[in-house]
N, CA, C and O atoms as a GROMACS GRO file, in nm:
protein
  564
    1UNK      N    1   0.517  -1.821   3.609
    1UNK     CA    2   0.448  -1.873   3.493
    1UNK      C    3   0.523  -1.995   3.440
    1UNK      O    4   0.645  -1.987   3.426
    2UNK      N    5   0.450  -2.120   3.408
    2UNK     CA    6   0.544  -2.229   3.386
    2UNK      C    7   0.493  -2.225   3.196
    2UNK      O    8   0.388  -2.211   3.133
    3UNK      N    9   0.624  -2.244   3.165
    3UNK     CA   10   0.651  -2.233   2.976
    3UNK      C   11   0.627  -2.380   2.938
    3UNK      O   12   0.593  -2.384   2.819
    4UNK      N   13   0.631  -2.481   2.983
    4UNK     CA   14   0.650  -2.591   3.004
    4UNK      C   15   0.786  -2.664   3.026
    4UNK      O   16   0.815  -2.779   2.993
    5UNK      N   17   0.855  -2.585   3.081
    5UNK     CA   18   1.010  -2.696   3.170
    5UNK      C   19   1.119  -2.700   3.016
    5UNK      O   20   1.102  -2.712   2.895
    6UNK      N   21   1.224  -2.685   3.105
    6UNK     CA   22   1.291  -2.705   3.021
    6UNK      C   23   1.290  -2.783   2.879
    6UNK      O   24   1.322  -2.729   2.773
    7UNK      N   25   1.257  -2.897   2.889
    7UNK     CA   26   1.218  -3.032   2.801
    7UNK      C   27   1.113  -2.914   2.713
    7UNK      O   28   1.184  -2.859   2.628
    8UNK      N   29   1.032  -2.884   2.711
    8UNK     CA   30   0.959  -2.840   2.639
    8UNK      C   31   1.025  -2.669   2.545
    8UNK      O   32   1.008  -2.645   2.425
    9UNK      N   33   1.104  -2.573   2.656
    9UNK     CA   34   1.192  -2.516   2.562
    9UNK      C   35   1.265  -2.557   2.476
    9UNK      O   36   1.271  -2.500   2.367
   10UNK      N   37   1.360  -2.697   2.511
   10UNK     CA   38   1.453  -2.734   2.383
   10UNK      C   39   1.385  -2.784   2.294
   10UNK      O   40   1.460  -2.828   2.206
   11UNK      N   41   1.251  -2.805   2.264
   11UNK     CA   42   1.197  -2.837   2.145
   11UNK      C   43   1.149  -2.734   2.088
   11UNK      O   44   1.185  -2.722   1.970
   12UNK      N   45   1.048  -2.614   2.148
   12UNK     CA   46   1.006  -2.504   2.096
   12UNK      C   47   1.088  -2.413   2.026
   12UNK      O   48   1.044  -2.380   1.916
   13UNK      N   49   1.205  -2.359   2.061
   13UNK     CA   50   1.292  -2.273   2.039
   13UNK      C   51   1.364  -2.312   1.905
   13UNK      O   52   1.371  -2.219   1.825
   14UNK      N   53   1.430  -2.454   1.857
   14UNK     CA   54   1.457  -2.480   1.747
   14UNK      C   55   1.381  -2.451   1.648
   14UNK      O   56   1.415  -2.400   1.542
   15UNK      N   57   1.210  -2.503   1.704
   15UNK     CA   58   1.113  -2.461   1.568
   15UNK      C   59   1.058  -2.329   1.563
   15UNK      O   60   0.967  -2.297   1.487
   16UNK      N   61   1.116  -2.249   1.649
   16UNK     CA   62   1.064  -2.095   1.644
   16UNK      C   63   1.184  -2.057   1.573
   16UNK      O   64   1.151  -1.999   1.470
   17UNK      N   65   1.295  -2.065   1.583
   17UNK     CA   66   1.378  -2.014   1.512
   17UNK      C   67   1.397  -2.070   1.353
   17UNK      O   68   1.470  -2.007   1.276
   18UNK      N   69   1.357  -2.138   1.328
   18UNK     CA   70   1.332  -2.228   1.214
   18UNK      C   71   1.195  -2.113   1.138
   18UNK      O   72   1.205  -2.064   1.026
   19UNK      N   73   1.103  -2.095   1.212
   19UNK     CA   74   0.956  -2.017   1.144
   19UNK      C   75   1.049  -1.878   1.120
   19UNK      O   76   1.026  -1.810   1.020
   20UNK      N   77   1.139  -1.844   1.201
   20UNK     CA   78   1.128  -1.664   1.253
   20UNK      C   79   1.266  -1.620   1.162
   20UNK      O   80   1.289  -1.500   1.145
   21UNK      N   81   1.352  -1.720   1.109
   21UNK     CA   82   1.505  -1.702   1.074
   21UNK      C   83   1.484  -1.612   0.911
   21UNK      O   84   1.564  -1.528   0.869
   22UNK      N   85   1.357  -1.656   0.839
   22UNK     CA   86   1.324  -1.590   0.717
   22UNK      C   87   1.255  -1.506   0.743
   22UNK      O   88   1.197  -1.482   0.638
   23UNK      N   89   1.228  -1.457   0.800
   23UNK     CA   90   1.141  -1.307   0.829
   23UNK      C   91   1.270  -1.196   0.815
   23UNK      O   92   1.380  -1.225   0.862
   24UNK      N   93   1.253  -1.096   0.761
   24UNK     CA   94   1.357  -0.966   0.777
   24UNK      C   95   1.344  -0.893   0.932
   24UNK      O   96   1.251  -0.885   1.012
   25UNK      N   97   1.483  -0.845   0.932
   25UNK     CA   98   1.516  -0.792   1.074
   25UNK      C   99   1.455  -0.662   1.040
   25UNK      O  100   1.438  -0.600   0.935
   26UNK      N  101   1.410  -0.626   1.240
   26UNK     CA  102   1.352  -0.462   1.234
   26UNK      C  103   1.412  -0.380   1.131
   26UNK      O  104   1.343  -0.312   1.055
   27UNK      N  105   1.562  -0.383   1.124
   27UNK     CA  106   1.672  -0.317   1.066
   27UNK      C  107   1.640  -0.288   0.939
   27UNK      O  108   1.625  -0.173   0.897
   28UNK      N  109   1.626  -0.408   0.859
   28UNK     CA  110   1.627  -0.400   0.715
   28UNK      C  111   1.450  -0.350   0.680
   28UNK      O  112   1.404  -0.300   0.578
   29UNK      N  113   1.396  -0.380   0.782
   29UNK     CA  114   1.223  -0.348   0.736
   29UNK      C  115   1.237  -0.165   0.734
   29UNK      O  116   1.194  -0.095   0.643
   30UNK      N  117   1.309  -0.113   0.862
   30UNK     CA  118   1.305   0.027   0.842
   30UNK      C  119   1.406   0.087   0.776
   30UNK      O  120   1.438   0.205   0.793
   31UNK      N  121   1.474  -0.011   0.678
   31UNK     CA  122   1.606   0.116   0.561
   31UNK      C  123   1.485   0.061   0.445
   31UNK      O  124   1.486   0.137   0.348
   32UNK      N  125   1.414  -0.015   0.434
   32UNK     CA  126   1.340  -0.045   0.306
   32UNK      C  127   1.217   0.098   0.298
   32UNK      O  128   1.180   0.147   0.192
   33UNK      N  129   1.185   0.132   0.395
   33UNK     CA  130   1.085   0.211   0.434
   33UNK      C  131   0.925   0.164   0.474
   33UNK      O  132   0.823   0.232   0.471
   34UNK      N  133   0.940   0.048   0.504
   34UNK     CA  134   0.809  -0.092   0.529
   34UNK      C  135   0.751   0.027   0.650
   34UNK      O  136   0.835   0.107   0.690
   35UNK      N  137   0.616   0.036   0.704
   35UNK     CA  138   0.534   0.061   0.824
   35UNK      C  139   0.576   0.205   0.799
   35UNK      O  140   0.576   0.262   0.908
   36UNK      N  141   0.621   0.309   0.674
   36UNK     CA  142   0.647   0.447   0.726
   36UNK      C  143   0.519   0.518   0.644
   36UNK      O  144   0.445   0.469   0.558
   37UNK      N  145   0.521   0.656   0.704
   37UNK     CA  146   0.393   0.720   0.612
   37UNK      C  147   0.453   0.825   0.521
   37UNK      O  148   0.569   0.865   0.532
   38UNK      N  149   0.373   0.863   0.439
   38UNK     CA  150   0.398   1.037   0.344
   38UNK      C  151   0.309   1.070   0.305
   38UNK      O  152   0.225   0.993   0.257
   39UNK      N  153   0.291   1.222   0.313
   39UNK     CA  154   0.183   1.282   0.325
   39UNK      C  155   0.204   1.372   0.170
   39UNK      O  156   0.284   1.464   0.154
   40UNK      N  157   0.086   1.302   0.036
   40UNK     CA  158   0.062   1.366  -0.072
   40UNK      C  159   0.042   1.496  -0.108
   40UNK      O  160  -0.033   1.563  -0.038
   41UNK      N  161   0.099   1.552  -0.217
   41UNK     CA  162   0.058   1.701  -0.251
   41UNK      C  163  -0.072   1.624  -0.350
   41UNK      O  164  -0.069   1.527  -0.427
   42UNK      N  165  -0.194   1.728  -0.303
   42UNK     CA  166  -0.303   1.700  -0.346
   42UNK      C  167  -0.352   1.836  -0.401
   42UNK      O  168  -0.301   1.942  -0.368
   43UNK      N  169  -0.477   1.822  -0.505
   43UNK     CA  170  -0.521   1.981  -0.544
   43UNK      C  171  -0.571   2.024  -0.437
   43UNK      O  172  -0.536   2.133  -0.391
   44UNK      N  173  -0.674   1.936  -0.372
   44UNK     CA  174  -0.757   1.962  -0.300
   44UNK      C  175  -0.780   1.806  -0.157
   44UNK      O  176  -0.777   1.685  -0.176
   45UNK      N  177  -0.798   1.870  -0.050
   45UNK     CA  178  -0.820   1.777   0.074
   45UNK      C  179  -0.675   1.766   0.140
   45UNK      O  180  -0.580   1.844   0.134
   46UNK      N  181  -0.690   1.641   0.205
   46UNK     CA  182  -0.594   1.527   0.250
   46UNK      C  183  -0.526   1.457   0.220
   46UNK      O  184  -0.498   1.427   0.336
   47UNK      N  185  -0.457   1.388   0.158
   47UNK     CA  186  -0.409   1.235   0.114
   47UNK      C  187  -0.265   1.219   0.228
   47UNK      O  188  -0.190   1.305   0.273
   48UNK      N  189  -0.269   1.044   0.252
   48UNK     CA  190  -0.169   1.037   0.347
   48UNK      C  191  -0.125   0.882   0.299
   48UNK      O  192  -0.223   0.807   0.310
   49UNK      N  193  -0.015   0.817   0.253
   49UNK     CA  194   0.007   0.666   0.229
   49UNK      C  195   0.092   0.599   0.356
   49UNK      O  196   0.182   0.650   0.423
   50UNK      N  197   0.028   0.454   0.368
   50UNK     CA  198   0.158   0.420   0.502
   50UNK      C  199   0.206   0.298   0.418
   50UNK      O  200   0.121   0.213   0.389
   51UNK      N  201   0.304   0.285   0.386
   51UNK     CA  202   0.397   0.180   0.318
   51UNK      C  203   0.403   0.047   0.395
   51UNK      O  204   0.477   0.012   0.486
   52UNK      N  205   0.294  -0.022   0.327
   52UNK     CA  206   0.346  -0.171   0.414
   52UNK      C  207   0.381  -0.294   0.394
   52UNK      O  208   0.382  -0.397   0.463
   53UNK      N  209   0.414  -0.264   0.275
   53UNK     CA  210   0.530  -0.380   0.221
   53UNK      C  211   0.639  -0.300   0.096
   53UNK      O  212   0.577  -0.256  -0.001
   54UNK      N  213   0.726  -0.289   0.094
   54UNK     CA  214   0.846  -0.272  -0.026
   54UNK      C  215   0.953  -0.324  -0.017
   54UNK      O  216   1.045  -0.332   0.065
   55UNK      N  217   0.909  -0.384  -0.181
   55UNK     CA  218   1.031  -0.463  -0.229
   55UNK      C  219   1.088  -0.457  -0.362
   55UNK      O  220   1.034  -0.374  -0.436
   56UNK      N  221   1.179  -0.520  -0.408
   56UNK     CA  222   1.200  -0.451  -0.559
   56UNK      C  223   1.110  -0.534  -0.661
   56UNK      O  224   1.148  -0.509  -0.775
   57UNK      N  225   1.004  -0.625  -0.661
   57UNK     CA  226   0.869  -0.665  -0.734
   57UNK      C  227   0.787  -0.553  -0.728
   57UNK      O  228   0.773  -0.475  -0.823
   58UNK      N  229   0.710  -0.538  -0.578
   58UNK     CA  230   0.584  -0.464  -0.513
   58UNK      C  231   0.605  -0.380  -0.440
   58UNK      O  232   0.700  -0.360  -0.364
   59UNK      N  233   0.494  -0.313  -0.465
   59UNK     CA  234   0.486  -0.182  -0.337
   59UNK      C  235   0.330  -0.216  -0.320
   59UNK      O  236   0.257  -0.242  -0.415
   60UNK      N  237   0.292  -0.213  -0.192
   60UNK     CA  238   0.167  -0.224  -0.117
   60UNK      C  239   0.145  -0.120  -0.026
   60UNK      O  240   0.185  -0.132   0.090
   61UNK      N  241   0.101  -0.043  -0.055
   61UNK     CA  242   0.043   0.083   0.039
   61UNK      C  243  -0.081   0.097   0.058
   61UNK      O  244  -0.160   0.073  -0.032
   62UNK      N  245  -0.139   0.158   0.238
   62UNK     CA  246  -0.248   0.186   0.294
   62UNK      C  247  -0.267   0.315   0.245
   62UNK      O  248  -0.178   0.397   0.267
   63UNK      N  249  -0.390   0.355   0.168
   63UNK     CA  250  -0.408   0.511   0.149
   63UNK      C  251  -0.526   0.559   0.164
   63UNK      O  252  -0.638   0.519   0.135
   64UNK      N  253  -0.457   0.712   0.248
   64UNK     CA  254  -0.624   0.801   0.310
   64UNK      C  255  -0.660   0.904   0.238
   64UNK      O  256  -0.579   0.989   0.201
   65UNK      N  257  -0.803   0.909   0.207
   65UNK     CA  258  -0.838   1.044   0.170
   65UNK      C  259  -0.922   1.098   0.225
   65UNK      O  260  -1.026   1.034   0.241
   66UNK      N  261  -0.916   1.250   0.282
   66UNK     CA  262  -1.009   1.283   0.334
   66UNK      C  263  -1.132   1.346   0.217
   66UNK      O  264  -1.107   1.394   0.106
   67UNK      N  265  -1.257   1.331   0.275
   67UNK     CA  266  -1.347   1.409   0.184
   67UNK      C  267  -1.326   1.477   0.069
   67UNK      O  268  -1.292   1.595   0.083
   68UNK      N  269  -1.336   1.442  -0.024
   68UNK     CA  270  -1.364   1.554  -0.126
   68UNK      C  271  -1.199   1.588  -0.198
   68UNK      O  272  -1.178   1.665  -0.291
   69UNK      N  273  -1.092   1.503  -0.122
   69UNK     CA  274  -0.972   1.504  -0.144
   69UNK      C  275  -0.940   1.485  -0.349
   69UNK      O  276  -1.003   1.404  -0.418
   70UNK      N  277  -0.842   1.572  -0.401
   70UNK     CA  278  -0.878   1.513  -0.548
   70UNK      C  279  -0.714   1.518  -0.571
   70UNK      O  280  -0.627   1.603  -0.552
   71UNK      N  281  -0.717   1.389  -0.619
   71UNK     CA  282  -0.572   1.344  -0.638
   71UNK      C  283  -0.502   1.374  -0.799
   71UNK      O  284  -0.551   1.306  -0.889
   72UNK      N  285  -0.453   1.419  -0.816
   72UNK     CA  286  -0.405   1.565  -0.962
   72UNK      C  287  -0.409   1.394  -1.032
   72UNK      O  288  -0.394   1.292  -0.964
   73UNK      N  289  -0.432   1.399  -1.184
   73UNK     CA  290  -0.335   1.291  -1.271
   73UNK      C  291  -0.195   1.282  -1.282
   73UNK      O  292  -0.112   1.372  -1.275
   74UNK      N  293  -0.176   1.126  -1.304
   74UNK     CA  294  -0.061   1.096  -1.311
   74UNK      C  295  -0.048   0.981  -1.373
   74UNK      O  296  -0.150   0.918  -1.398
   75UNK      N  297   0.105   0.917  -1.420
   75UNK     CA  298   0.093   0.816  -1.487
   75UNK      C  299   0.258   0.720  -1.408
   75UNK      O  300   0.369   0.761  -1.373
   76UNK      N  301   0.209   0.615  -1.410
   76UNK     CA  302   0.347   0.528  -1.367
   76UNK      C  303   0.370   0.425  -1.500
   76UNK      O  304   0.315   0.325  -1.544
   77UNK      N  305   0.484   0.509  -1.537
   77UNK     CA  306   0.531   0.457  -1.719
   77UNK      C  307   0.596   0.261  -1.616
   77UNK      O  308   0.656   0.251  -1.508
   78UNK      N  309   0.548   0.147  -1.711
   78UNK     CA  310   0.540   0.065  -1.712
   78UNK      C  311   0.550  -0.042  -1.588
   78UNK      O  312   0.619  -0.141  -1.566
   79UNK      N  313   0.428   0.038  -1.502
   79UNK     CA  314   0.398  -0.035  -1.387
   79UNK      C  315   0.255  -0.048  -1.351
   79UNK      O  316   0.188   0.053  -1.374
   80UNK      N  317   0.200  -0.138  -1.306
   80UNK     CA  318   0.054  -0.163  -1.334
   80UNK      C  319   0.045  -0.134  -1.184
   80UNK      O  320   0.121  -0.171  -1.095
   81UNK      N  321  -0.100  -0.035  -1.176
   81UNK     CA  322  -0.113  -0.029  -1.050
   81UNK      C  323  -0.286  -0.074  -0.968
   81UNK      O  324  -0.355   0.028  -0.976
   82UNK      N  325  -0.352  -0.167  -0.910
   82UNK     CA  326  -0.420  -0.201  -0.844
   82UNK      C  327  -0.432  -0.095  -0.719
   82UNK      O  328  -0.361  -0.062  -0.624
   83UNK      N  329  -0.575  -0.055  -0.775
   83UNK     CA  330  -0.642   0.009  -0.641
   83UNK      C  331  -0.795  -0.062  -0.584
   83UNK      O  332  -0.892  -0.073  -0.660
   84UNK      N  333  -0.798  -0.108  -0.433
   84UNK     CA  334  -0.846  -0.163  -0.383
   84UNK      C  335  -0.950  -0.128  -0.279
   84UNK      O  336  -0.901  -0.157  -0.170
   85UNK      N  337  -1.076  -0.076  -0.263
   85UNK     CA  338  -1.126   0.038  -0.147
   85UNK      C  339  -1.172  -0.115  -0.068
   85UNK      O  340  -1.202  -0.230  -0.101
   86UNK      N  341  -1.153  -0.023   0.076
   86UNK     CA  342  -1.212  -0.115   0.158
   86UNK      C  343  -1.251  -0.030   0.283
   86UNK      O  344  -1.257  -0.063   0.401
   87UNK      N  345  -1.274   0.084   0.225
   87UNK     CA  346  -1.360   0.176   0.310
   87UNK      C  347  -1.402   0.316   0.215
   87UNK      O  348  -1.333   0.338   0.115
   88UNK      N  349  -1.513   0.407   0.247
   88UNK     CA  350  -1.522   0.487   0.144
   88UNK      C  351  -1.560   0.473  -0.001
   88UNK      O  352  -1.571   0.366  -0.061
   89UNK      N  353  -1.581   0.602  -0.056
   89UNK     CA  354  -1.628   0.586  -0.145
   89UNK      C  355  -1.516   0.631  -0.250
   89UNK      O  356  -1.477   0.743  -0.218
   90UNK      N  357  -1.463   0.593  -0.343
   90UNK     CA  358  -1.325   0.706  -0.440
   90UNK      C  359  -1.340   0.657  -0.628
   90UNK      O  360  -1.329   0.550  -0.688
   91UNK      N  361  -1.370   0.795  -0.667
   91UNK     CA  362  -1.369   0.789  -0.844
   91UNK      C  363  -1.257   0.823  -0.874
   91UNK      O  364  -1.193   0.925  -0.849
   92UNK      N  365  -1.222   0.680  -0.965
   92UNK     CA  366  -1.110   0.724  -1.020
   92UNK      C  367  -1.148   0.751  -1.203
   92UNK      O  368  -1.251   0.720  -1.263
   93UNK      N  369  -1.018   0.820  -1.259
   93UNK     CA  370  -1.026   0.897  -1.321
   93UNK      C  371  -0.952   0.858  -1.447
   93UNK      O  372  -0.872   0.946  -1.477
   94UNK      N  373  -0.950   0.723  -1.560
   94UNK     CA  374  -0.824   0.722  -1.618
   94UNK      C  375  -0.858   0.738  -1.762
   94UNK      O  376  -0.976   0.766  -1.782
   95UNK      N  377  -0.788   0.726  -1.861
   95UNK     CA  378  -0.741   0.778  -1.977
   95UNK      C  379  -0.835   0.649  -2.068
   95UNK      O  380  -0.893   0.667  -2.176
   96UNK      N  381  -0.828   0.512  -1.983
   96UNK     CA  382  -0.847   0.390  -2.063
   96UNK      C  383  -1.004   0.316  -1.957
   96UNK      O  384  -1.110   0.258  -1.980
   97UNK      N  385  -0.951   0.353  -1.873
   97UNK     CA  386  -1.107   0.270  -1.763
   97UNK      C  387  -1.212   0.408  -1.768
   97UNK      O  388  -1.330   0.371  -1.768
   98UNK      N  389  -1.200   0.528  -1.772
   98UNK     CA  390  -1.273   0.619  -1.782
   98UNK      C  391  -1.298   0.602  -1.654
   98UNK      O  392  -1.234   0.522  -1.586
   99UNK      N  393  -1.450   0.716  -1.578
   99UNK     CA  394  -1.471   0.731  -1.456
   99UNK      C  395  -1.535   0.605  -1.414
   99UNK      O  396  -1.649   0.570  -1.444
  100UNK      N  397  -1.438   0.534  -1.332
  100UNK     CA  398  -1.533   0.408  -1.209
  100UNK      C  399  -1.475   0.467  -1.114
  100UNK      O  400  -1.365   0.517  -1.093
  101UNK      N  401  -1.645   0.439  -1.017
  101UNK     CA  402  -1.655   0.419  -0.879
  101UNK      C  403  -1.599   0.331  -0.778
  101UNK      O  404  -1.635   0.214  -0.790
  102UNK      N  405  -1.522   0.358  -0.683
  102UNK     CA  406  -1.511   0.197  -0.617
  102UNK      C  407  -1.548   0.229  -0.455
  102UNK      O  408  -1.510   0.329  -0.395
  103UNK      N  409  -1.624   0.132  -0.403
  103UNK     CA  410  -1.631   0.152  -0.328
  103UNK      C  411  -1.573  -0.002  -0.229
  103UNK      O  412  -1.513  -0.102  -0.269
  104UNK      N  413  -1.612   0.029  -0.118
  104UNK     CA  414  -1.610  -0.099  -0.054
  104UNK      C  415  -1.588  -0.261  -0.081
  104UNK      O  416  -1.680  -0.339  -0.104
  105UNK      N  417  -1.435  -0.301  -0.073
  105UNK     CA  418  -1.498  -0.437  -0.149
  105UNK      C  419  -1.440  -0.460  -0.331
  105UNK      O  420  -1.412  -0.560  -0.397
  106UNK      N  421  -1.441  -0.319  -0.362
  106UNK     CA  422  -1.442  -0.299  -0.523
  106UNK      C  423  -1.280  -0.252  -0.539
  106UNK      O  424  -1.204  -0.204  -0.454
  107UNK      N  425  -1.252  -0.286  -0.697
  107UNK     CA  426  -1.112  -0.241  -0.727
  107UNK      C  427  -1.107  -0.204  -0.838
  107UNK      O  428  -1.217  -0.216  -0.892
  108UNK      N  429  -1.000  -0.146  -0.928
  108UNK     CA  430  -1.003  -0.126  -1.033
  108UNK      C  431  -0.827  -0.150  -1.074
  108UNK      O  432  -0.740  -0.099  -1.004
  109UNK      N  433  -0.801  -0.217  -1.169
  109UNK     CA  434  -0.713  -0.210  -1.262
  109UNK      C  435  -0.633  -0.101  -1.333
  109UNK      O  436  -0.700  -0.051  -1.423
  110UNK      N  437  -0.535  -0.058  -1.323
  110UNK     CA  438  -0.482   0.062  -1.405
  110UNK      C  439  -0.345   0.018  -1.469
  110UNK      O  440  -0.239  -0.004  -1.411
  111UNK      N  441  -0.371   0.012  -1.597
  111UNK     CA  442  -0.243  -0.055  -1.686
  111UNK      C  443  -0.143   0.021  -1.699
  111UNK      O  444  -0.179   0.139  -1.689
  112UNK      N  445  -0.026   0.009  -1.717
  112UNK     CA  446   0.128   0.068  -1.686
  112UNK      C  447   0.094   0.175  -1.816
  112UNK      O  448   0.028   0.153  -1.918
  113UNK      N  449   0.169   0.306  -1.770
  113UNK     CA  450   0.135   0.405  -1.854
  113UNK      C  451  -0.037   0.489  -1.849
  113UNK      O  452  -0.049   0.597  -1.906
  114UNK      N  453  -0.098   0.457  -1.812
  114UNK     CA  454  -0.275   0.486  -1.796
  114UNK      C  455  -0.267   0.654  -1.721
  114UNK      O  456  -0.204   0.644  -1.615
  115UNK      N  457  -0.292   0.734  -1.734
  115UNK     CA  458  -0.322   0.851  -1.722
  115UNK      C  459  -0.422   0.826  -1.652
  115UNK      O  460  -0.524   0.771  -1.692
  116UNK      N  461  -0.389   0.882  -1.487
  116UNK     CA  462  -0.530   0.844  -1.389
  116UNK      C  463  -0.536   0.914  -1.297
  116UNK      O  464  -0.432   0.976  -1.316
  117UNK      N  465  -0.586   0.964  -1.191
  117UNK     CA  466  -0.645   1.073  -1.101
  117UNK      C  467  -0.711   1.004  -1.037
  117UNK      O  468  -0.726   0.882  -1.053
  118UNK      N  469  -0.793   1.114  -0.902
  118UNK     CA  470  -0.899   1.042  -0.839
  118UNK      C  471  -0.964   1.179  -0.746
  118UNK      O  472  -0.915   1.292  -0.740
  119UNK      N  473  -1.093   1.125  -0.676
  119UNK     CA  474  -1.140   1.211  -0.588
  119UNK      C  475  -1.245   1.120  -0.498
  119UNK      O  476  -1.332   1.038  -0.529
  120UNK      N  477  -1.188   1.183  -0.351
  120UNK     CA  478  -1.272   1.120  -0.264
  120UNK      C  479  -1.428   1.157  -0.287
  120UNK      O  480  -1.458   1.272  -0.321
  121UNK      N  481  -1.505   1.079  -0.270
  121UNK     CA  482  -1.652   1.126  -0.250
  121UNK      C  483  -1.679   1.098  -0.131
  121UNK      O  484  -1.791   1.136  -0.096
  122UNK      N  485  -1.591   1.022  -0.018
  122UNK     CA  486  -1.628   1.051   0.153
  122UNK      C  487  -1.507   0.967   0.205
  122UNK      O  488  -1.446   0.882   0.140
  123UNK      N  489  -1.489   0.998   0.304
  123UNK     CA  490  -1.378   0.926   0.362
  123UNK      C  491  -1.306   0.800   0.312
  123UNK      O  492  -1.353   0.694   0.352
  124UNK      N  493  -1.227   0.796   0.252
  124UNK     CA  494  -1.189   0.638   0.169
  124UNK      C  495  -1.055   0.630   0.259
  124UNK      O  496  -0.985   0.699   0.333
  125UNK      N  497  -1.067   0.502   0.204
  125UNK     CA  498  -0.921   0.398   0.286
  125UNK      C  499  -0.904   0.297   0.148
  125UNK      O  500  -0.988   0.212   0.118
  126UNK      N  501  -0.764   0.325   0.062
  126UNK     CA  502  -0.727   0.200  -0.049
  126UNK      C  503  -0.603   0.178   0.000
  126UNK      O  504  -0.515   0.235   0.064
  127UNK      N  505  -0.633   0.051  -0.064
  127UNK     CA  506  -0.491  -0.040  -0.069
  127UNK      C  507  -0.410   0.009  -0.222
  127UNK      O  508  -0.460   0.099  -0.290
  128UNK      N  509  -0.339  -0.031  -0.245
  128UNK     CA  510  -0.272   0.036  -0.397
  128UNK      C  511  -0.103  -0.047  -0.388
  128UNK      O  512   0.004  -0.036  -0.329
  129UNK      N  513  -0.168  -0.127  -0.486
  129UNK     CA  514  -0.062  -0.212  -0.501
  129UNK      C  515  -0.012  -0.181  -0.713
  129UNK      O  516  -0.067  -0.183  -0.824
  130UNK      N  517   0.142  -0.155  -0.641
  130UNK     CA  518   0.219  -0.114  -0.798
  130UNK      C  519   0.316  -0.230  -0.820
  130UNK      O  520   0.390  -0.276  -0.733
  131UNK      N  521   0.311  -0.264  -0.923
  131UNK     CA  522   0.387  -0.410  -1.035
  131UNK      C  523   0.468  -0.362  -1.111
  131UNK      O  524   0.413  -0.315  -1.210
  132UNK      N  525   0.598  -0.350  -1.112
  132UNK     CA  526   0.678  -0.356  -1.008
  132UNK      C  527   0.648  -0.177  -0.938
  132UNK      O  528   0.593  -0.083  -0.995
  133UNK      N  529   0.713  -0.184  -0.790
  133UNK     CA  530   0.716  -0.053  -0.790
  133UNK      C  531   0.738   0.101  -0.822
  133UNK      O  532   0.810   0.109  -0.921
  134UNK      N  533   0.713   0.188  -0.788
  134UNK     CA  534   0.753   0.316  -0.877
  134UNK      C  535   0.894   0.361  -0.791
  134UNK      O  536   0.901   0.395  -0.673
  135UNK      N  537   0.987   0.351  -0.874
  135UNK     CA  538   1.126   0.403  -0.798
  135UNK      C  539   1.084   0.545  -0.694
  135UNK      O  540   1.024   0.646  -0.729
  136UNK      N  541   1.142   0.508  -0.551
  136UNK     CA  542   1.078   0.668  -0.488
  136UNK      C  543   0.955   0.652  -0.407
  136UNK      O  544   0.920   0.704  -0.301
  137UNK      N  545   0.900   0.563  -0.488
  137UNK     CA  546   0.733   0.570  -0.423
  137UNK      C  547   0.726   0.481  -0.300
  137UNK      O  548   0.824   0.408  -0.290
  138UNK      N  549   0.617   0.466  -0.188
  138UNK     CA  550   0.587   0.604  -0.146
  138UNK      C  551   0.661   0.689  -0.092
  138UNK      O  552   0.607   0.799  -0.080
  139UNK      N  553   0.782   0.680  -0.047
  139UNK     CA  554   0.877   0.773   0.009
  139UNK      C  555   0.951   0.884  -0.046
  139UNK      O  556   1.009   0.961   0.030
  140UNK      N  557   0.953   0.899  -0.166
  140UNK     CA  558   1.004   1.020  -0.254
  140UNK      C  559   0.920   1.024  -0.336
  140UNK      O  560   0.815   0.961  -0.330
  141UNK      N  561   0.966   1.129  -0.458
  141UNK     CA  562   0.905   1.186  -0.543
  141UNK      C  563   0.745   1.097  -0.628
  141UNK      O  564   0.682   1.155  -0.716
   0.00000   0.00000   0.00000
């Protein structure tokens, strides 16, 4: 397979290492807990989160619910948390937004401190992004 000749490595390789030098090493992505999963205590169903970005700003997590899954209330004292569906259907449950639907496409806002819950109404997939993150979360308590 020709890369293009030498002449063409000594130019590529400076500017790949130049793009690639600020990216974090495998190393530090897996002590942060980036790409890992945990599996929720729920009243009822499934719930499963896969962590795919944490940092000490954000936490960005993929989250599953199976059917009918109902996620107990809870509150994250002064962290705002964004939930995002982009599959499924999921009601959430809070103290200040009251019951919205989100489905597909749709999000809802939950202000730091907000007393909130949820329940699948069919297979959902959210994103759930917390400002700043919840110490622990998703990997502990």
């Amino acid at each position: 397979m020709n890369w293009g000749g030498k002449e063409r490595r000594t130019t590529v390789l400076p500017e790949l290492r130049k793009l690639t030098n600020s990216l974090p090493t495998l190393i530090s992505i897996s002590e942060r807990g980036e790409n890992s999963w945990r599996e929720y205590k729920v009243e009822k169903g499934y719930s499963v989160a896969y962590c795919l970005l944490d940092t000490p700003t954000i936490s960005v997590c993929r989250n599953y619910f199976s059917p009918g899954t109902v996620f107990l209330p809870h509150v994250h004292e002064n962290k705002v948390e964004y939930l995002i569906c982009y599959e499924g259907r999921y009601k959430v449950t809070g103290r200040k937004t009251g019951d919205v639907v989100i489905e597909k496409g749709g999000s809802v806002k939950l202000e730091a401190g907000e007393l909130h819950g949820g329940e699948a109404l069919e297979q959902t997939w959210l994103l759930a992004i917390t400002i700043p993150p919840d110490e622990g979360f998703p990997h502990g308590t």
